[in-house]
N, CA, C and O of each residue as an XYZ file, in Angstrom:
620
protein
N      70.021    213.601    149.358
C      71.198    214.319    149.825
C      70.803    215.628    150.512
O      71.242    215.974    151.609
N      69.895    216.356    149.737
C      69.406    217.569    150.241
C      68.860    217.478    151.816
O      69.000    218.246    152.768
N      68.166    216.176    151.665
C      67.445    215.701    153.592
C      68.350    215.680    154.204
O      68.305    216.405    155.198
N      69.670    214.856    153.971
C      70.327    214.967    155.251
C      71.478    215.934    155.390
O      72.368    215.695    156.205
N      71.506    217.122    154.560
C      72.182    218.132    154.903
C      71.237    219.265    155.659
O      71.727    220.065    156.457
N      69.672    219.243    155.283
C      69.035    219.754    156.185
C      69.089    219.228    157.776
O      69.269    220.011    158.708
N      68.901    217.747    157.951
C      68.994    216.982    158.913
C      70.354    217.167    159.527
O      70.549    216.734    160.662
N      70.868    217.496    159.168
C      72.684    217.567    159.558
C      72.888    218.888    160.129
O      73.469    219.099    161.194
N      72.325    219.861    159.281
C      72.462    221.783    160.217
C      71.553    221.586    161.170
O      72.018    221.835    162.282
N      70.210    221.166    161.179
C      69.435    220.669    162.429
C      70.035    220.616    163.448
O      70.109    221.534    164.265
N      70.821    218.954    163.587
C      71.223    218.748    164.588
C      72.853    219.544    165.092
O      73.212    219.496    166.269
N      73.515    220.088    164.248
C      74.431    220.946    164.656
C      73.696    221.912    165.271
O      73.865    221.776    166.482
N      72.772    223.061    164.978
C      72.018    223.828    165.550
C      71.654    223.739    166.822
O      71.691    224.562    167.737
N      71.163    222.225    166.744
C      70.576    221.708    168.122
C      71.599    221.691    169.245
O      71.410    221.948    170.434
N      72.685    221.350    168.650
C      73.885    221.073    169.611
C      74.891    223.094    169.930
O      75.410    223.431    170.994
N      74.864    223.471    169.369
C      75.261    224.464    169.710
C      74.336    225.285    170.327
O      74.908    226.060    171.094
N      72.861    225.461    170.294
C      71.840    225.898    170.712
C      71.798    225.609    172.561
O      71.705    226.341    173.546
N      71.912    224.260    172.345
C      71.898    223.638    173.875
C      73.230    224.045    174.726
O      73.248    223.899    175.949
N      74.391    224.586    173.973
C      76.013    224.593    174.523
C      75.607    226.291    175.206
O      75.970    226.688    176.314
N      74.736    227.123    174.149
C      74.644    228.475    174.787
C      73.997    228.520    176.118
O      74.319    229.169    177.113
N      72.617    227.357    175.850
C      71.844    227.475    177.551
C      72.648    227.311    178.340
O      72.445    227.853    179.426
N      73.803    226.570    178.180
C      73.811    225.506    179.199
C      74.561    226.870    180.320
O      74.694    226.689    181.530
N      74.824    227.699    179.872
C      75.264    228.924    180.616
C      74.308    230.037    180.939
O      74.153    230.556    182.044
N      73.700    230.326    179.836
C      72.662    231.643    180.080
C      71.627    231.082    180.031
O      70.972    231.984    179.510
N      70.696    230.002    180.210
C      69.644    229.501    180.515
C      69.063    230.439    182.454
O      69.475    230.251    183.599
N      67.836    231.519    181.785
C      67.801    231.781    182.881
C      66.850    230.600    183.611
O      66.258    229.612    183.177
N      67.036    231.317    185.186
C      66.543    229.725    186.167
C      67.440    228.865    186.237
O      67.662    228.270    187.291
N      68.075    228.659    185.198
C      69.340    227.499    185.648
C      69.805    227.197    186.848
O      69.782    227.952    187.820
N      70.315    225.892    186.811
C      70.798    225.812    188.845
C      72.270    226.644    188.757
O      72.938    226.925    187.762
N      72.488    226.898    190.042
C      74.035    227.280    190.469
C      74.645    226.825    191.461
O      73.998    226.733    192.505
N      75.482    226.574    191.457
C      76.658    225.957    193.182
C      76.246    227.023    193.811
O      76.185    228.168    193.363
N      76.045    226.755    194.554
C      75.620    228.004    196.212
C      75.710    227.439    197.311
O      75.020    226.421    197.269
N      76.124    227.542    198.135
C      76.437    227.397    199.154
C      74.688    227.892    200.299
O      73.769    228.585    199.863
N      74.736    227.380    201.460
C      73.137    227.880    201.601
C      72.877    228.819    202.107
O      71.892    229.009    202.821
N      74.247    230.058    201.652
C      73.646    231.621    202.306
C      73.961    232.144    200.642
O      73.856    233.348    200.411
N      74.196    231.563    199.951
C      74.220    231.988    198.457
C      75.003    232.240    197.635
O      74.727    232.685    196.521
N      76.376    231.931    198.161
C      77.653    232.356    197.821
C      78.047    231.465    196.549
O      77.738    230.274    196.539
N      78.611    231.946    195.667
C      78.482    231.095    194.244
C      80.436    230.214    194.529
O      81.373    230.894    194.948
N      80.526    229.268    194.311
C      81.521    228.197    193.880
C      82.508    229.313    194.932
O      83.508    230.014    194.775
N      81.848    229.087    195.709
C      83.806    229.169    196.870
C      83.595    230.239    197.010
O      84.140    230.641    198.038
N      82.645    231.564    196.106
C      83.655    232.803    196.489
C      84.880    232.666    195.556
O      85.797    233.332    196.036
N      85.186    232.160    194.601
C      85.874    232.640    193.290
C      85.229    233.165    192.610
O      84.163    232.821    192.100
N      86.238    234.740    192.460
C      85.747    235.278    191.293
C      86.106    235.206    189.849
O      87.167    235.551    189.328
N      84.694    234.534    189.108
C      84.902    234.375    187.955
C      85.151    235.107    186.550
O      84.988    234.588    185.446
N      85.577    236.413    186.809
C      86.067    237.372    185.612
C      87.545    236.767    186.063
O      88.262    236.429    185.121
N      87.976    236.626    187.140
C      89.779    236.598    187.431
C      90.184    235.049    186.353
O      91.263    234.719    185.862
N      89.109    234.511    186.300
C      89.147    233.227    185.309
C      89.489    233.615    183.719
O      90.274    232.878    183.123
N      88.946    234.694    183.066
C      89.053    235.255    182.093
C      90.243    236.528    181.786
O      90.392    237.283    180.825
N      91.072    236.346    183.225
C      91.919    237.279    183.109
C      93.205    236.630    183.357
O      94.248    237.235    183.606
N      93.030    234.997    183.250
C      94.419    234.261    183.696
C      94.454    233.542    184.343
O      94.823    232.480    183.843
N      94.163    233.498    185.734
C      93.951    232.409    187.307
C      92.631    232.658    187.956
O      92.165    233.784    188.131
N      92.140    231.699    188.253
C      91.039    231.996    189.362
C      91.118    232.148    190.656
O      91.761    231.232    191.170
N      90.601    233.187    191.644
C      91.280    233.251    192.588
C      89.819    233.904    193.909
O      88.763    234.533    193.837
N      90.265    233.556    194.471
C      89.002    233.233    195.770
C      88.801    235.725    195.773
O      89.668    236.599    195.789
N      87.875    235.767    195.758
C      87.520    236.865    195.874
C      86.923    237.230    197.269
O      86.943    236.321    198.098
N      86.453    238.297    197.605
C      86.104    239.227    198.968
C      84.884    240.032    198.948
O      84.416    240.818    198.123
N      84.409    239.506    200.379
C      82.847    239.977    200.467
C      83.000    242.040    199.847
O      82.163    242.728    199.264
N      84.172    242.335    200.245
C      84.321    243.474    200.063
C      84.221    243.837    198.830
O      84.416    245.043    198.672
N      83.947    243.135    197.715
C      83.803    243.425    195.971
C      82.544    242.464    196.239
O      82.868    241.289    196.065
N      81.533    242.585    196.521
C      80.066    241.247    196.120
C      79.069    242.111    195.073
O      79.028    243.295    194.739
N      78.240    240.846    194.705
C      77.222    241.561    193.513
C      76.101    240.431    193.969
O      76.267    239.239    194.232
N      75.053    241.136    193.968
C      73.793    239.777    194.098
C      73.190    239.834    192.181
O      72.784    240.777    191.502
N      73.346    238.719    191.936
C      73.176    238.190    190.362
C      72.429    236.658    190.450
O      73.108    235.648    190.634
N      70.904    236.610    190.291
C      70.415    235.324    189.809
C      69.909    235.100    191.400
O      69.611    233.905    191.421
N      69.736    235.491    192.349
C      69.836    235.262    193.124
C      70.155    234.884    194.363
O      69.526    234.752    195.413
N      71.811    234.666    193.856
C      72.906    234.346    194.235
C      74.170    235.347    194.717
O      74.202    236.312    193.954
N      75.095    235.412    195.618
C      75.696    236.237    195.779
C      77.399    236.038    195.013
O      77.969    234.954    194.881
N      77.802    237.028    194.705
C      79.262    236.631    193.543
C      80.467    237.616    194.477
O      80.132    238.728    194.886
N      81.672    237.142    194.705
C      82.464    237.735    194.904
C      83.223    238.133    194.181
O      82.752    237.886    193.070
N      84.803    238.960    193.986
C      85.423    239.398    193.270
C      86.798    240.075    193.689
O      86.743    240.932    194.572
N      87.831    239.811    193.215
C      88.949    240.521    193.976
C      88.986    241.965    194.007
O      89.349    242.723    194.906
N      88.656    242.137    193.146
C      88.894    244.218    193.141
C      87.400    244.640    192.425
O      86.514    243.980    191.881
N      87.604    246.167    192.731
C      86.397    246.820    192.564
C      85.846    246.912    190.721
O      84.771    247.253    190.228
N      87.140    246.437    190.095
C      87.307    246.487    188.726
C      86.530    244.908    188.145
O      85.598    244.849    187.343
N      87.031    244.055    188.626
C      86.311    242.754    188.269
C      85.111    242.901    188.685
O      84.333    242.535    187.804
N      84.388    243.399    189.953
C      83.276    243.554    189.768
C      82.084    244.188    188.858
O      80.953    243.741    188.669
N      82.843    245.664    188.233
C      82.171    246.541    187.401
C      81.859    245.385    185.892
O      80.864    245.107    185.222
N      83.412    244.946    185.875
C      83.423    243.873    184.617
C      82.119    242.641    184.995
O      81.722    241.772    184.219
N      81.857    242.777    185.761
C      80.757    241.801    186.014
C      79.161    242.157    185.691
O      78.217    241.798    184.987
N      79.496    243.007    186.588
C      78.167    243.770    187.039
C      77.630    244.635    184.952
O      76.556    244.620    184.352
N      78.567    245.033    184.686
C      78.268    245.130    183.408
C      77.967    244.116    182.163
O      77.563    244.687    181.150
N      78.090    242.825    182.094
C      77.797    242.347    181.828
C      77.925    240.323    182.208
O      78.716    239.530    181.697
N      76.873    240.054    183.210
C      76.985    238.890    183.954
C      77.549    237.811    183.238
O      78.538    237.084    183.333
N      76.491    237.970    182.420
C      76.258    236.349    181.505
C      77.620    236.035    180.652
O      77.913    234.852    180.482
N      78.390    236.972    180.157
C      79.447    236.754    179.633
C      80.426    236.067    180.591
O      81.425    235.495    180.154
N      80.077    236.135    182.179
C      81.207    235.351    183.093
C      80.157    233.844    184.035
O      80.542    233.321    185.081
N      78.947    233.489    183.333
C      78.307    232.889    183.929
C      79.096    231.238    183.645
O      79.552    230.890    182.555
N      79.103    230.330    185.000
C      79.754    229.360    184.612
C      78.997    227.977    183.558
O      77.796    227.807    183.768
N      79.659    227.038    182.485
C      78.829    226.088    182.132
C      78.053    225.578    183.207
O      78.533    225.634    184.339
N      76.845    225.052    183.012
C      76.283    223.977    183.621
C      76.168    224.915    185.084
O      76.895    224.387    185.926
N      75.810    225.550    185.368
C      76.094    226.592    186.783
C      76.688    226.221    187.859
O      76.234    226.151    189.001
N      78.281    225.854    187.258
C      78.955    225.733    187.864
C      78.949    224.147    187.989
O      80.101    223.833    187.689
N      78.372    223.205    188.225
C      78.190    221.858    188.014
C      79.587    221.269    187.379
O      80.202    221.459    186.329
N      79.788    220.393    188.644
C      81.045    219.552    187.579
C      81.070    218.828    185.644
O      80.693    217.795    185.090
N      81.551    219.745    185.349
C      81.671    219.164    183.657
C      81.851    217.700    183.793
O      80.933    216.938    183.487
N      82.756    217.358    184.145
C      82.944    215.948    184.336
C      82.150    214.791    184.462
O      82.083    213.802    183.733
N      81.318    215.189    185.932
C      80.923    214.697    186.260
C      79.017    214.448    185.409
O      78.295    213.451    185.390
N      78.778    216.070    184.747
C      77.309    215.646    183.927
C      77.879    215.057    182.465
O      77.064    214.616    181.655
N      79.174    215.066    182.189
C      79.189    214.072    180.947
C      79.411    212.912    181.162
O      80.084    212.409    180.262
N      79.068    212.029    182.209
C      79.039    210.994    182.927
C      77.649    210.844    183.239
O      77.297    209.870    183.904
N      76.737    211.771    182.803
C      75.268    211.683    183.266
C      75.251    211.551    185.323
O      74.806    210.639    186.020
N      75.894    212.804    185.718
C      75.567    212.599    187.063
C      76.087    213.770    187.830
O      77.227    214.097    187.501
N      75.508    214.509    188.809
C      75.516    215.652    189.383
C      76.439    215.779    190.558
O      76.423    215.262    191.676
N      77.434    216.815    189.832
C      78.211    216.746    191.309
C      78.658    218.147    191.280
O      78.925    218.678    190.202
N      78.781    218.940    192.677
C      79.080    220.508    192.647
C      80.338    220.601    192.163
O      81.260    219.961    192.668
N      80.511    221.489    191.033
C      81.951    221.924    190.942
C      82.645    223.015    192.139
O      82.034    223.991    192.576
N      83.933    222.654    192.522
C      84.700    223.524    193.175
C      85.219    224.839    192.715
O      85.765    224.654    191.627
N      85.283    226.031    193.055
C      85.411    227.141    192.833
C      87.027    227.456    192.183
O      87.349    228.283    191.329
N      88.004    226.323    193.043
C      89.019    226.646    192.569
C      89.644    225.772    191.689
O      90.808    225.602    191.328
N      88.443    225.200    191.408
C      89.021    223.946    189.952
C      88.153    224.585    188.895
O      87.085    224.026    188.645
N      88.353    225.264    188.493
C      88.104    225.923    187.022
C      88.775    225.826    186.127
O      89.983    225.616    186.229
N      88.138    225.959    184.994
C      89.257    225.937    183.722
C      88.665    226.946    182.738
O      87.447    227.090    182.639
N      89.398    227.528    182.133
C      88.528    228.194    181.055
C      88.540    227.389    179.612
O      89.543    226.772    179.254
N      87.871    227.422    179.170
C      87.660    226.173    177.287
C      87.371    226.928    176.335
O      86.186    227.228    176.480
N      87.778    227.400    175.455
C      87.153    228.107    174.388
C      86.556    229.407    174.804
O      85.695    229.927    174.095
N      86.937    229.931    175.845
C      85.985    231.187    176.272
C      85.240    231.215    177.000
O      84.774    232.269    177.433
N      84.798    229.788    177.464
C      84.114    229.550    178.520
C      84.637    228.799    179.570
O      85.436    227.875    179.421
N      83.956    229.396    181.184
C      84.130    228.378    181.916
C      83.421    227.453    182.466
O      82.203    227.481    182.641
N      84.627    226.082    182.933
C      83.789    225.061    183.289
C      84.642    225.004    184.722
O      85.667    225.497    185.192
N      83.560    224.079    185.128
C      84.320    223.461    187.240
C      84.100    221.653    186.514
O      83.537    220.947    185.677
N      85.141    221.728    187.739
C      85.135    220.169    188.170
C      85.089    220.253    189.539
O      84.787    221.308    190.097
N      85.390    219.134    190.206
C      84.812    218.840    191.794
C      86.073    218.530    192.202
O      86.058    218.549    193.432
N      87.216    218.240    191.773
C      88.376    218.204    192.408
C      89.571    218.174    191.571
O      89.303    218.156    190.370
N      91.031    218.160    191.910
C      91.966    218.462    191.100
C      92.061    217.105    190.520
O      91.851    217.411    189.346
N      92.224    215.844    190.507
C      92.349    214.808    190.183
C      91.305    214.830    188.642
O      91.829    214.387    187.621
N      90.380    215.167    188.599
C      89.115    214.740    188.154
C      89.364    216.124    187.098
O      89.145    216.154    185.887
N      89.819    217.090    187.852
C      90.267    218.652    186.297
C      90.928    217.934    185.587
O      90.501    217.534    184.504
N      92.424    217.545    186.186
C      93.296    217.062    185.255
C      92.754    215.932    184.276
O      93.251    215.965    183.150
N      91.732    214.847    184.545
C      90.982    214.074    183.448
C      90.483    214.448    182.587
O      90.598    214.073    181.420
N      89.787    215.322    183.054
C      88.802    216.647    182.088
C      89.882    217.176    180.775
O      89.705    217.128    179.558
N      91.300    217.797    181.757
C      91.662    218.666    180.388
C      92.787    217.803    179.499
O      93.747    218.056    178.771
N      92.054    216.587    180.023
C      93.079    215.620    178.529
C      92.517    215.777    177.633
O      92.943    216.184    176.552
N      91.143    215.396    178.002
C      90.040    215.759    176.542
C      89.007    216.560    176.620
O      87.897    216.044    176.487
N      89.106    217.986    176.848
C      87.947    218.700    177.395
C      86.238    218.939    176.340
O      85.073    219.153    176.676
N      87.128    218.706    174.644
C      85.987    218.989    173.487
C      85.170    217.847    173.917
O      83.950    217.959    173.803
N      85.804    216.465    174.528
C      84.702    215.422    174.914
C      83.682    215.253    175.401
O      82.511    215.156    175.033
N      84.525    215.207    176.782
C      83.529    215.895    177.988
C      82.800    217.172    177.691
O      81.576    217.106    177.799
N      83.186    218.025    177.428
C      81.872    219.267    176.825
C      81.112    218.545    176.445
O      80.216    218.191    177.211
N      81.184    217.922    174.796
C      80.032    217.367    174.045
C      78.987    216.450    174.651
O      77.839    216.091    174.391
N      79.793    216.262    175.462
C      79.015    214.490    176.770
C      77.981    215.496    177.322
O      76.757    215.515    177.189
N      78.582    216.090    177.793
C      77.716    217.489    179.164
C      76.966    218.216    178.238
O      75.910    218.791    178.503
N      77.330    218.198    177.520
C      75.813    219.127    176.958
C      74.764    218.005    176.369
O      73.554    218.185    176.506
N      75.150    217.139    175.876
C      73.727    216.213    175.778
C      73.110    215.716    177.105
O      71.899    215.493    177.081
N      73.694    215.539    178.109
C      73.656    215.231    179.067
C      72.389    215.982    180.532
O      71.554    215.576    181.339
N      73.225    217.634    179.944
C      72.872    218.481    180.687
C      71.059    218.559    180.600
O      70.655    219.259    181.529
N      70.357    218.232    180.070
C      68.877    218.381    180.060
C      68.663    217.629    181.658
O      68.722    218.180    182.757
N      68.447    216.457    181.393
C      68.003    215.284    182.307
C      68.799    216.122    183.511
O      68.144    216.879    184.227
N      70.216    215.962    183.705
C      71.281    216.437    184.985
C      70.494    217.234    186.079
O      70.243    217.045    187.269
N      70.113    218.559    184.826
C      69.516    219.470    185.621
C      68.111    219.469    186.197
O      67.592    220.122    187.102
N      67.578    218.343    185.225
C      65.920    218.162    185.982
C      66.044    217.606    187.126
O      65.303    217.902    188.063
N      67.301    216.440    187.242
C      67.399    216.091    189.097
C      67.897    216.875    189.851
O      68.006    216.531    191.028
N      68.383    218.233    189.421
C      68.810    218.808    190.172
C      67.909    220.006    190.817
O      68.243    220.592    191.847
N      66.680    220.305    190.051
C      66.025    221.351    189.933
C      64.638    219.977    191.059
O      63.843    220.284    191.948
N      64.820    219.106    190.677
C      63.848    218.353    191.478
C      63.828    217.971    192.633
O      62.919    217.268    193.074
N      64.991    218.435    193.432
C      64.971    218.593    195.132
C      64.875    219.258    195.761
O      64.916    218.982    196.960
Protein backbone atom coordinates (compact mmCIF):
# COMPACT_ATOMS: atom_id res chain seq x y z
CA UNK A 1 0.00 0.00 0.00
CA UNK A 2 2.77 2.26 1.09
CA UNK A 3 4.40 1.64 -2.86
CA UNK A 4 1.64 2.77 -4.50
CA UNK A 5 0.87 5.82 -2.58
CA UNK A 6 4.49 6.70 -3.11
CA UNK A 7 3.95 5.69 -6.82
CA UNK A 8 0.74 7.70 -6.90
CA UNK A 9 2.37 11.39 -5.48
CA UNK A 10 5.11 10.50 -8.12
CA UNK A 11 3.06 10.53 -10.83
CA UNK A 12 0.75 13.43 -9.66
CA UNK A 13 4.04 15.40 -9.21
CA UNK A 14 5.01 14.39 -12.55
CA UNK A 15 1.87 15.67 -13.98
CA UNK A 16 1.67 18.95 -12.37
CA UNK A 17 5.46 19.45 -12.75
CA UNK A 18 5.04 19.10 -16.60
CA UNK A 19 1.54 21.56 -16.48
CA UNK A 20 4.10 24.40 -14.94
CA UNK A 21 6.73 23.94 -18.00
CA UNK A 22 4.43 23.75 -20.27
CA UNK A 23 4.32 27.70 -19.80
CA UNK A 24 7.58 28.80 -18.18
CA UNK A 25 9.78 26.25 -19.76
CA UNK A 26 12.51 28.60 -20.85
CA UNK A 27 13.41 28.03 -24.78
CA UNK A 28 10.01 26.90 -25.23
CA UNK A 29 8.46 27.50 -28.76
CA UNK A 30 6.07 30.54 -29.30
CA UNK A 31 3.48 31.60 -32.16
CA UNK A 32 5.45 34.35 -33.90
CA UNK A 33 4.82 35.50 -36.72
CA UNK A 34 8.36 35.93 -38.82
CA UNK A 35 9.16 39.50 -37.63
CA UNK A 36 8.30 38.19 -34.04
CA UNK A 37 5.11 39.34 -33.12
CA UNK A 38 3.53 36.92 -30.53
CA UNK A 39 -0.30 35.39 -31.43
CA UNK A 40 -1.80 38.34 -33.46
CA UNK A 41 -0.54 41.09 -31.39
CA UNK A 42 -3.04 40.20 -28.54
CA UNK A 43 -2.31 41.39 -25.54
CA UNK A 44 -2.18 38.81 -23.09
CA UNK A 45 -2.58 40.56 -19.54
CA UNK A 46 -6.12 42.01 -21.29
CA UNK A 47 -6.84 38.05 -21.08
CA UNK A 48 -6.47 38.18 -17.29
CA UNK A 49 -8.40 41.26 -17.06
CA UNK A 50 -11.65 39.90 -18.87
CA UNK A 51 -11.39 39.92 -22.95
CA UNK A 52 -8.55 39.57 -25.11
CA UNK A 53 -8.01 42.18 -27.33
CA UNK A 54 -5.52 42.89 -30.26
CA UNK A 55 -2.95 45.42 -28.70
CA UNK A 56 -0.51 48.33 -30.36
CA UNK A 57 2.96 48.55 -31.51
CA UNK A 58 2.64 51.72 -29.40
CA UNK A 59 2.65 49.59 -25.86
CA UNK A 60 5.49 46.63 -27.24
CA UNK A 61 7.97 44.72 -24.97
CA UNK A 62 10.69 42.39 -26.53
CA UNK A 63 10.34 39.14 -24.04
CA UNK A 64 11.97 35.61 -25.08
CA UNK A 65 12.86 36.92 -28.05
CA UNK A 66 9.81 37.71 -29.29
CA UNK A 67 7.96 40.91 -29.58
CA UNK A 68 4.48 41.38 -27.23
CA UNK A 69 1.97 43.99 -27.72
CA UNK A 70 -0.46 45.58 -25.32
CA UNK A 71 -3.34 48.00 -25.21
CA UNK A 72 -2.20 50.62 -22.71
CA UNK A 73 0.91 51.65 -21.11
CA UNK A 74 -0.49 49.89 -17.85
CA UNK A 75 -0.79 46.28 -19.29
CA UNK A 76 2.49 46.63 -20.39
CA UNK A 77 4.21 47.60 -16.95
CA UNK A 78 1.87 44.53 -15.71
CA UNK A 79 3.87 42.60 -18.08
CA UNK A 80 7.06 43.82 -18.19
CA UNK A 81 6.98 43.27 -14.35
CA UNK A 82 6.36 40.10 -14.31
CA UNK A 83 6.26 37.99 -17.87
CA UNK A 84 5.86 34.52 -16.98
CA UNK A 85 2.77 35.05 -14.97
CA UNK A 86 1.06 36.10 -18.57
CA UNK A 87 3.10 33.51 -20.64
CA UNK A 88 0.69 31.42 -22.84
CA UNK A 89 0.23 27.27 -22.28
CA UNK A 90 2.12 25.39 -24.74
CA UNK A 91 3.49 28.95 -26.28
CA UNK A 92 0.65 29.70 -27.47
CA UNK A 93 0.15 26.35 -29.50
CA UNK A 94 -3.33 25.21 -30.05
CA UNK A 95 -4.48 23.27 -26.76
CA UNK A 96 -6.63 21.38 -28.82
CA UNK A 97 -4.91 20.58 -31.22
CA UNK A 98 -1.47 19.06 -28.93
CA UNK A 99 -4.08 17.00 -26.96
CA UNK A 100 -4.70 15.36 -30.17
CA UNK A 101 -0.89 14.82 -30.35
CA UNK A 102 -0.45 17.45 -33.23
CA UNK A 103 0.84 21.01 -33.81
CA UNK A 104 -1.13 23.71 -34.82
CA UNK A 105 -0.60 27.70 -34.15
CA UNK A 106 -3.04 29.02 -31.82
CA UNK A 107 -4.86 32.29 -32.86
CA UNK A 108 -4.42 35.33 -30.79
CA UNK A 109 -8.00 36.01 -30.59
CA UNK A 110 -9.16 32.58 -29.59
CA UNK A 111 -8.00 32.52 -26.12
CA UNK A 112 -9.45 31.38 -23.16
CA UNK A 113 -8.34 31.73 -19.78
CA UNK A 114 -8.60 28.03 -17.49
CA UNK A 115 -7.83 28.09 -14.06
CA UNK A 116 -5.54 31.10 -14.30
CA UNK A 117 -4.04 30.19 -17.16
CA UNK A 118 -4.05 30.82 -20.70
CA UNK A 119 -4.63 28.63 -23.51
CA UNK A 120 -5.20 29.34 -27.70
CA UNK A 121 -6.91 27.36 -30.05
CA UNK A 122 -6.62 27.85 -33.88
CA UNK A 123 -10.11 28.81 -34.52
CA UNK A 124 -13.55 29.61 -33.04
CA UNK A 125 -15.18 26.32 -33.96
CA UNK A 126 -12.39 24.23 -32.40
CA UNK A 127 -12.43 26.95 -28.84
CA UNK A 128 -15.91 26.18 -28.51
CA UNK A 129 -14.89 22.11 -28.48
CA UNK A 130 -12.17 22.86 -26.19
CA UNK A 131 -14.41 24.67 -23.57
CA UNK A 132 -16.93 21.78 -23.31
CA UNK A 133 -14.25 19.95 -21.68
CA UNK A 134 -11.24 22.06 -21.14
CA UNK A 135 -9.75 19.81 -17.68
CA UNK A 136 -9.52 17.13 -20.71
CA UNK A 137 -7.91 18.56 -23.25
CA UNK A 138 -5.41 20.23 -20.71
CA UNK A 139 -4.60 16.76 -19.28
CA UNK A 140 -4.25 15.34 -23.10
CA UNK A 141 -1.80 18.48 -23.85
CA UNK A 142 0.26 18.15 -21.24
CA UNK A 143 1.16 14.52 -21.71
CA UNK A 144 1.28 15.23 -25.07
CA UNK A 145 3.24 18.38 -24.98
CA UNK A 146 6.90 16.67 -24.71
CA UNK A 147 6.99 14.89 -28.21
CA UNK A 148 4.57 18.19 -29.82
CA UNK A 149 7.27 20.38 -29.03
CA UNK A 150 10.28 18.27 -30.17
CA UNK A 151 8.58 18.53 -33.81
CA UNK A 152 8.24 21.72 -33.37
CA UNK A 153 11.65 22.76 -32.11
CA UNK A 154 12.91 20.30 -35.02
CA UNK A 155 12.35 22.58 -38.04
Amino acid sequence: MKRCSVLLCSIILGIFSAGALAALEPGAPLVANRTGLVLDGYDMVSYFDGKGKKGSPEFSSEYRDATWYFVSAENKAKFDAAPEKFMPEFGGYCVYAVSKNKKAKGAGKYGSLVNGKLYFNVAFFVQKRYLLNPKHYNSKAEENWPGVKQTIQAK
